[in-house]
GUKEMI-348622 format. One record per residue (C-alpha): residue number from 0; y, z, x. Coordinates in steps of 0.001 Angstrom, whole numbers, plus 524288, in hexadecimal, padded with zeros to 5 digits. Layout:
N
> kollum,py,pz,px
> NUM,Y,Z,X
...
//
This chain:
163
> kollum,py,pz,px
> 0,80000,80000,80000
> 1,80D90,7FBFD,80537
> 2,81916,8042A,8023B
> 3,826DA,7FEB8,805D6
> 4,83031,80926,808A8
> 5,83E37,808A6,80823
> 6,84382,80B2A,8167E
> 7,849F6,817CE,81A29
> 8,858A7,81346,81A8E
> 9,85934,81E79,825FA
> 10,85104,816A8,82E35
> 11,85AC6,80C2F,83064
> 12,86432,81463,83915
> 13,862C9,81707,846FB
> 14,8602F,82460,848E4
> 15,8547F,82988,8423F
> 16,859F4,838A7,84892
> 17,864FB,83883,83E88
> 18,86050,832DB,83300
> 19,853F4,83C60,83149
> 20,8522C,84433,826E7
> 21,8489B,84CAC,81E83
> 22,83D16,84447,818E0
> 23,83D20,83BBF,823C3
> 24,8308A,83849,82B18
> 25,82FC3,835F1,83904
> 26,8257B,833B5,8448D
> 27,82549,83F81,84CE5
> 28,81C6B,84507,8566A
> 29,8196F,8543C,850A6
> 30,8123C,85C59,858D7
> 31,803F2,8604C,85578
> 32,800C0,86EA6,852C8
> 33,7FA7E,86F04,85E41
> 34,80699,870EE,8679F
> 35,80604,86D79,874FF
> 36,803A2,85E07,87746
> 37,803D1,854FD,88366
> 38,80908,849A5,87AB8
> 39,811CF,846D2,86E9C
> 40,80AFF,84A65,8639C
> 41,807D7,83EB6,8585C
> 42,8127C,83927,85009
> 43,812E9,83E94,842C0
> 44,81A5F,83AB9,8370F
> 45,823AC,84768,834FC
> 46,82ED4,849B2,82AFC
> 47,83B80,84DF8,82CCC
> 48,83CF7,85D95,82547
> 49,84CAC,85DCA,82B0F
> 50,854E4,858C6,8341A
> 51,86051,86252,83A93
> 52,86B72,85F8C,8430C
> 53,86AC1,86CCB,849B0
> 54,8736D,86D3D,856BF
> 55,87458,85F3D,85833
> 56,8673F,85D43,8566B
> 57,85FEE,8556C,84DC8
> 58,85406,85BD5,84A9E
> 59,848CA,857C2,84078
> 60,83FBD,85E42,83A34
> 61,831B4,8574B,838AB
> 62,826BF,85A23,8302A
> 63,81A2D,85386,8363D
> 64,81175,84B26,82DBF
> 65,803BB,849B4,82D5B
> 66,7F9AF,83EE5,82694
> 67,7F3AE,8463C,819B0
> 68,7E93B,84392,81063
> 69,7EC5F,84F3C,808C3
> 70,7F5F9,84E1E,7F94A
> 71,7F914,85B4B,7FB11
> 72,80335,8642A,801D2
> 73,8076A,8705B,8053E
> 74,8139D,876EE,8030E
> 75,818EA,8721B,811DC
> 76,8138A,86401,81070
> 77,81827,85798,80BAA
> 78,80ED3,84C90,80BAC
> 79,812A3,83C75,80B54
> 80,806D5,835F5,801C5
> 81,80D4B,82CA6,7F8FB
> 82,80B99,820B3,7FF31
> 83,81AA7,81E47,7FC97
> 84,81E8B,82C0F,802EF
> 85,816E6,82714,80E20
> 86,81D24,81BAC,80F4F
> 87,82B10,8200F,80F8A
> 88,826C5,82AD4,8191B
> 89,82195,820BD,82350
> 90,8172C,827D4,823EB
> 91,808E9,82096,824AC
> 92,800B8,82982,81B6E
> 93,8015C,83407,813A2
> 94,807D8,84060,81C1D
> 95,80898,84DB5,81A7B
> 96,815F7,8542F,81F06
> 97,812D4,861EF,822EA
> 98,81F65,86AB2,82396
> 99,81A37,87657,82A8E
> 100,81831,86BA2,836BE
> 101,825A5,86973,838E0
> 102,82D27,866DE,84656
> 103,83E38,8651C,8497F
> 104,8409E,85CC8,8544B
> 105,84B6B,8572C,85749
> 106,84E8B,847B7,85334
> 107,84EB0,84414,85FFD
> 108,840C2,84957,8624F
> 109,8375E,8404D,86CCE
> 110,82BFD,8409C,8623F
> 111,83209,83AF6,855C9
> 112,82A1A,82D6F,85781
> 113,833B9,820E2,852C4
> 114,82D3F,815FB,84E17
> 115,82FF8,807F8,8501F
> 116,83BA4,8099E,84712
> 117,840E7,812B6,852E1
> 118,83FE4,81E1E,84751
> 119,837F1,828BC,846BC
> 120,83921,82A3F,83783
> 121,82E89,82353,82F09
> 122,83404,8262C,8214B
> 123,8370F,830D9,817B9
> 124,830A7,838BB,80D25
> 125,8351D,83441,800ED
> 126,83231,83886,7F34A
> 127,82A34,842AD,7EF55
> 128,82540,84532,7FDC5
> 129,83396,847CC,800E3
> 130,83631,84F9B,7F703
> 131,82ACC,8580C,7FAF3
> 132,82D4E,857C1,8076D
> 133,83AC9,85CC7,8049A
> 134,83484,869B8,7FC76
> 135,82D8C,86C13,8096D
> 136,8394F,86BCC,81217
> 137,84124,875FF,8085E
> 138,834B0,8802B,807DA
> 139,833F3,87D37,81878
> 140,843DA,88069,81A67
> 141,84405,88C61,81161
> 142,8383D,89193,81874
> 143,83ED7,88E43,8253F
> 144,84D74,8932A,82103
> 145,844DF,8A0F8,81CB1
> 146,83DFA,8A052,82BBC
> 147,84C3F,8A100,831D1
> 148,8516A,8AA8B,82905
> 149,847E6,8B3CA,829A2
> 150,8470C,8B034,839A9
> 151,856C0,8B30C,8389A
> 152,85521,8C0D6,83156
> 153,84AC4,8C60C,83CB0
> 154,8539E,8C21C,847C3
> 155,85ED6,8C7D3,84089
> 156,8568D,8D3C3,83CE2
> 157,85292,8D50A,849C9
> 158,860AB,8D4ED,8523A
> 159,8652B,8DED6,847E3
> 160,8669D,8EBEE,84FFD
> 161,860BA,8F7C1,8488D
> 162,869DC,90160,8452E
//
């Protein structure tokens, strides 16, 4: 089955840095679980949770992918299966987006793997995937706004002096 897809009208400018954004899948190389390697690890579709500006820095947030057979998900995952979704995503099979394996690098990063469009970026969830994918990101940023809260009450707790 062949499915046309409108082109991303990103895509056409020059700098695929500045013109990322949430929902956007891209070729990166995510480390394995199992740490220490003598080579880059595979390329992986990933998707982008955020992208910050923080210091003058770009940095990205990525969300590595993963080929599924599985319909269902868990409250951190967002899986591409429509053979539309996968489509627009770039992606060549159904993928399952796991949110609790997630990495920030910086857009200038030596593993982001550019194709022979000179662009890392594939597609973009669109649809119901995005919208999904979208839930997932809010419950992942309140849990990690809570993490530096709570993180900021200890320290503060703890360079209180006792009276």
């Amino acid at each position: 089955m062949l499915i046309k897809v409108k082109p991303d009208q990103r895509s056409t400018k020059s700098n695929w840095q500045d013109n990322l954004s949430w929902g956007d899948v891209v070729m990166f190389r995510f480390p394995s679980e199992e740490g220490c390697q003598t080579r880059p690890p595979k390329a992986r579709p990933c998707v982008v949770h955020d992208v910050r500006d923080i210091a003058g820095i770009r940095l990205v947030t990525l969300i590595r992918g993963s080929k599924t057979s599985s319909q269902s998900e868990d409250g951190y995952e967002t899986l591409v299966v429509h053979p539309i979704a996968i489509a627009a995503a770039g992606l060549n099979g159904p993928t399952r987006f796991d949110s609790r394996k997630r990495i920030t690098v910086s857009v200038d990063h030596d593993w982001f793997v550019c194709g022979s469009a000179k662009t890392p970026v594939l597609g973009s969830l669109t649809g119901k995937t995005r919208r999904r994918f979208n839930s997932v990101r809010a419950v992942v940023d309140a849990l990690i706004d809570l993490a530096v809260s709570r993180r900021a009450q200890v320290t503060k707790q703890q360079s209180s002096p006792l009276y």
